[in-house]
C-alpha positions as CSV (number, residue, x, y, z in Angstrom):
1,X,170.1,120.8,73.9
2,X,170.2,123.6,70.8
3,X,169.7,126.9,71.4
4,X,166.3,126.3,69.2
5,X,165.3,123.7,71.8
6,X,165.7,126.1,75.0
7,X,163.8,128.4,73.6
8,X,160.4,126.1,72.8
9,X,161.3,124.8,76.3
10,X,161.1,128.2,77.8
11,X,157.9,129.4,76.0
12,X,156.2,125.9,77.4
13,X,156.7,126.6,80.6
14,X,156.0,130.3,80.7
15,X,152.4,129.1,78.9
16,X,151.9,126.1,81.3
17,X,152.9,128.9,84.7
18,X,149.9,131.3,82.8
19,X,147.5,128.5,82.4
20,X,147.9,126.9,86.2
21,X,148.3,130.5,87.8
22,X,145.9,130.3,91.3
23,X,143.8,132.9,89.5
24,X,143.2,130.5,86.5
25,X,142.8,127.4,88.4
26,X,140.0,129.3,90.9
27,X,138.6,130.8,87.3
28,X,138.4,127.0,85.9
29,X,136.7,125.8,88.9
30,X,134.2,128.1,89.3
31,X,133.4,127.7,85.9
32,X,133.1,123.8,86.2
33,X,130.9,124.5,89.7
34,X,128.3,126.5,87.5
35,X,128.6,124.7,84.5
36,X,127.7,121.3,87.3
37,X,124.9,123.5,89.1
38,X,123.3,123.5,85.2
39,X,123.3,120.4,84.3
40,X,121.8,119.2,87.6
41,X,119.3,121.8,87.4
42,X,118.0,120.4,83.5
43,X,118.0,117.1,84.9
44,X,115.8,118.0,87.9
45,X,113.5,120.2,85.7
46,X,113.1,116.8,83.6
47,X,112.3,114.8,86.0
48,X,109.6,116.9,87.9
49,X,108.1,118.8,84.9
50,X,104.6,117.1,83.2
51,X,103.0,117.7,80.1
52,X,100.7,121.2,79.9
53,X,97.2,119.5,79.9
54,X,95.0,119.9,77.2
55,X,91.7,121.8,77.3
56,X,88.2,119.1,76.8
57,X,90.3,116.5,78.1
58,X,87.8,113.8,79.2
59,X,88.1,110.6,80.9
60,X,85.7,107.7,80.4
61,X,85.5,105.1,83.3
62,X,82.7,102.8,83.6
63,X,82.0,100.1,86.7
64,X,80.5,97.2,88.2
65,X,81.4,94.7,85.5
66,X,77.7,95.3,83.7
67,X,77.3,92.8,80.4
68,X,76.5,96.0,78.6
69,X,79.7,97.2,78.8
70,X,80.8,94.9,76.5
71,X,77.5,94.7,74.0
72,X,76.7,98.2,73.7
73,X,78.9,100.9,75.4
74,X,82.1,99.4,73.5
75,X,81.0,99.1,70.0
76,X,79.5,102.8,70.4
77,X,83.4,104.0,71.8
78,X,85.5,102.6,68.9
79,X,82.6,104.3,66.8
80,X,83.5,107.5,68.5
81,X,86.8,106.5,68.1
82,X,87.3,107.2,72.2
83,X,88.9,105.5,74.7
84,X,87.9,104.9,78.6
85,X,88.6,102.4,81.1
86,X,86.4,100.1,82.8
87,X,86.3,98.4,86.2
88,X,86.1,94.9,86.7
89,X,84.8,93.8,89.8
90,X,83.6,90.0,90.8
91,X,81.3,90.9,93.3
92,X,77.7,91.3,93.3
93,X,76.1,88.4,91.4
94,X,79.3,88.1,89.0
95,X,79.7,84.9,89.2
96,X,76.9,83.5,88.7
97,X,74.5,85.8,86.3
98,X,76.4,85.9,83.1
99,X,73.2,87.3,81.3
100,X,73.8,91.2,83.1
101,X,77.8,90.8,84.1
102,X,80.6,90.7,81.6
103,X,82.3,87.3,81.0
104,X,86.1,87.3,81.5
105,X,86.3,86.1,78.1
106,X,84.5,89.6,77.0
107,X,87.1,91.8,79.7
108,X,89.3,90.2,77.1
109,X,87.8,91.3,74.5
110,X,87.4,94.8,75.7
111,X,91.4,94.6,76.5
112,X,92.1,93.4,72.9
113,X,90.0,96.7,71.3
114,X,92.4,98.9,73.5
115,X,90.6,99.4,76.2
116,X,91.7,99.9,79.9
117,X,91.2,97.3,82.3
118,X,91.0,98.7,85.9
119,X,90.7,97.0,89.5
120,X,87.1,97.4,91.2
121,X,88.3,94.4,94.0
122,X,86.7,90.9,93.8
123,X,84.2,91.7,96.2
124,X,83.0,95.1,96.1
125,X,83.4,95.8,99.9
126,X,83.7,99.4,101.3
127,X,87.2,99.8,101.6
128,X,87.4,101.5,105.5
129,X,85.4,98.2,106.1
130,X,88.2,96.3,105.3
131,X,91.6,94.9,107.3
132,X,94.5,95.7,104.9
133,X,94.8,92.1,104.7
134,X,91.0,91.4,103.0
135,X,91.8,94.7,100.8
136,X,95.2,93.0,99.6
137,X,93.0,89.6,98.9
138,X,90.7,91.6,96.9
139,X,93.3,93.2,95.1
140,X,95.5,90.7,94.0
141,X,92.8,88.4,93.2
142,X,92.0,90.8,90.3
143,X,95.0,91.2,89.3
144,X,95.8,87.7,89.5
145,X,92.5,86.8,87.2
146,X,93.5,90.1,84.5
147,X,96.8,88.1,84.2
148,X,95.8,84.3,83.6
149,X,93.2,85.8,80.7
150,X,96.3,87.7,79.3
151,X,95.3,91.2,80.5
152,X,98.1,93.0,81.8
153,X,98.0,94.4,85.8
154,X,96.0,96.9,86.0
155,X,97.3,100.2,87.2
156,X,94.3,102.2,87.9
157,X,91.6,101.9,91.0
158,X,88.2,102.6,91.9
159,X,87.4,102.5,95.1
160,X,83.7,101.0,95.6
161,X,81.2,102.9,96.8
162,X,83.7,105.6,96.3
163,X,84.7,105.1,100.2
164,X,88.7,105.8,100.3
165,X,91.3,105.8,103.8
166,X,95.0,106.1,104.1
167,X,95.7,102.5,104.4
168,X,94.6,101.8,100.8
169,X,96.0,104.4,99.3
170,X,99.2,102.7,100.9
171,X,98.2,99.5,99.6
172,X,97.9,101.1,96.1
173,X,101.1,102.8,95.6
174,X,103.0,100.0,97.2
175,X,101.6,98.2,94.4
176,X,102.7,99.8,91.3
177,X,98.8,101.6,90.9
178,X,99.2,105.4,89.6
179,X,95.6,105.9,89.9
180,X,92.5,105.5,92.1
181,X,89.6,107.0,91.1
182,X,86.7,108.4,94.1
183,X,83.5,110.0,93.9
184,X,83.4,114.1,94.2
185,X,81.6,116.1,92.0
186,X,84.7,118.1,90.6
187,X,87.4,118.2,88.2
188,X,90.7,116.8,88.6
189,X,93.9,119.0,88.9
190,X,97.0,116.6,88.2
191,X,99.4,119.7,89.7
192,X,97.8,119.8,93.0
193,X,95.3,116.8,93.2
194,X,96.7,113.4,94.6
195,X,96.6,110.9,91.8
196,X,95.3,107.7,94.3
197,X,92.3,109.7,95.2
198,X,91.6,111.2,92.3
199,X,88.2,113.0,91.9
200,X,84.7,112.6,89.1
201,X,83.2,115.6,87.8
202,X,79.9,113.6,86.7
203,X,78.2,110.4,88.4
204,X,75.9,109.5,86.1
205,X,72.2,108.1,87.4
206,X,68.5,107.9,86.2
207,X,67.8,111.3,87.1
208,X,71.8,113.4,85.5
209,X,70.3,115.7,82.7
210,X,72.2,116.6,79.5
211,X,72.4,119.7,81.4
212,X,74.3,119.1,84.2
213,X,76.6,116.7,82.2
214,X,77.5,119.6,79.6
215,X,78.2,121.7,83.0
216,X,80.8,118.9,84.2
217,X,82.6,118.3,80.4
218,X,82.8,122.1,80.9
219,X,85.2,122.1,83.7
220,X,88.0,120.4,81.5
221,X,90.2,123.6,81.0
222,X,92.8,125.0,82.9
223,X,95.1,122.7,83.2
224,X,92.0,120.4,85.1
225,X,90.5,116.7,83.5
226,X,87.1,115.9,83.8
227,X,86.8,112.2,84.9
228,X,82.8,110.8,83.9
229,X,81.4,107.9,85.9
230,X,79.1,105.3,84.8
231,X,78.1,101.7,85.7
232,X,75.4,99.5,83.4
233,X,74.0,101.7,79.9
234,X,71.6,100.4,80.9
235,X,72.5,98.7,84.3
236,X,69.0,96.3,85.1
237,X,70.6,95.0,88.4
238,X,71.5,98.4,89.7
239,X,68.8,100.7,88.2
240,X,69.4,103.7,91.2
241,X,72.6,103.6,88.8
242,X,71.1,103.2,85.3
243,X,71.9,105.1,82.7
244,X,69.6,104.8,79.8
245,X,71.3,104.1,76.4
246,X,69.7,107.1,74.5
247,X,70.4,109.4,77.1
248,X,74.1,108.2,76.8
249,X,74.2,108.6,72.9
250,X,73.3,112.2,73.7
251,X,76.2,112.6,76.6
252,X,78.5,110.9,74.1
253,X,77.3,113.5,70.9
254,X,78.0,116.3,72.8
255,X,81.6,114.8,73.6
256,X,82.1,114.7,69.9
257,X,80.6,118.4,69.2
258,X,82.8,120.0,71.7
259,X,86.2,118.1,70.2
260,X,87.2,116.7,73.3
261,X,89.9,114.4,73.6
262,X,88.4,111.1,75.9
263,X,90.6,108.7,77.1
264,X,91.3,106.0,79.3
265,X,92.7,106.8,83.1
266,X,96.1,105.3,82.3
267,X,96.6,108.3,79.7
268,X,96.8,110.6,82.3
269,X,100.2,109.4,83.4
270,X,101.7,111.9,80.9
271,X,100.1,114.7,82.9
272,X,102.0,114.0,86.1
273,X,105.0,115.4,87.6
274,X,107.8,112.5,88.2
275,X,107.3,112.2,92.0
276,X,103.6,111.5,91.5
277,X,104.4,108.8,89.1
């Protein structure tokens, strides 16, 4: 070896005995700990962390399967340019009176302008009245009829009669559904509020004023969504929960004046934190 060669040879080791000293190695792994610790913690903060919620945000959810869904609420919607969701149910007198209950060829249809198709049960039965094996029936046999017309599975409930219990919320998140809405009369908090029982500000029947309607679109703010009820505009079967179509037009004005954003329930998914989802 030349004397040049000793030398490099020397200098190597005396840099390689600095760099792996027991004060550099403890040094490097404390670094590495914190620099771990970091990373973990933006991962976690990912994954629980939902998007701020918008002020006038409004949700538009409409049941019972009422023919005037489809003839007049829709058309006036997609003039509005909002969205909602409605829930299709086969009970009542579904099946037979296709002059006052939607046609599964005009769910469709009401899929296909963008629309959210939600799960109202086949049979309309108070849930707490139910074994967990009718409620699963009812379920899936919604589901099942959403996907042989080419809807997909729904993923948002409403319980009818607005009757809720711990074995259907069960049922429903062991079933893929991130929503469920109930009755209430209050606005929904998606930081503190459980997603599967998930309140209305606004019920609306014969006697709701524009009033008390602009008092519940008020609530949206806060970081809370105001979640609006209907069934038939107008609903002739049901008329203790008839809403008459120029009183709607009004509701639906005011919706417009304020700027609010209306939606269907599946939009709200944003608005949760990861272990609600």
């Amino acid at each position: 070896m030349t004397r040049s060669e000793r030398v490099s040879t020397i200098g190597l080791r005396r840099d390689w005995n600095s760099i792996a000293s027991p004060q550099a190695i403890r040094y490097r792994r404390s670094v590495m700990r914190l620099l771990c610790c970091a990373v973990l913690l933006a991962f976690a903060l990912c994954g629980w962390s939902a998007e701020p919620v918008p002020d006038r945000l409004v949700v538009l959810t409409f049941d019972d399967s009422v023919a005037s869904h489809a003839t007049f609420v829709a058309p006036l919607l997609k003039q509005h340019g909002f969205g909602a969701t409605f829930f299709i149910t086969e009970g009542f007198e579904f099946t037979t009176d296709k002059q006052h209950y939607l046609t599964w060829a005009q769910i469709k249809a009401l899929h296909a302008a963008g629309f959210e198709i939600g799960n109202h049960t086949r049979r309309h039965a108070a849930v707490p009245r139910q074994t967990p094996e009718q409620l699963l029936a009812d379920v899936e046999h919604i589901e099942q009829q959403c996907a042989a017309h080419g809807i997909p599975r729904p993923t948002s409930f409403c319980y009818p009669g607005y009757a809720t219990n711990a074995a259907a919320v069960k049922l429903l998140r062991e079933r893929g559904y991130r929503f469920a809405r109930a009755g209430g009369a209050r606005a929904f908090d998606p930081a503190t509020d459980e997603p599967l029982l998930m309140p209305q500000a606004f019920d609306g029947k014969p006697e709701s004023t524009l009033e008390q309607f602009k008092a519940a679109v008020a609530r949206a703010r806060d970081g809370k969504v105001v979640v609006l009820t209907f069934h038939g505009v107008p609903d002739i079967k049901h008329p203790w929960v008839n809403t008459d179509p120029a009183k709607f037009e009004r509701y639906l004005a005011h919706l417009k004046e304020q700027g609010c954003r209306v939606v269907a329930v599946r939009e709200l998914a944003r608005y949760l934190k990861q272990q609600q989802r």
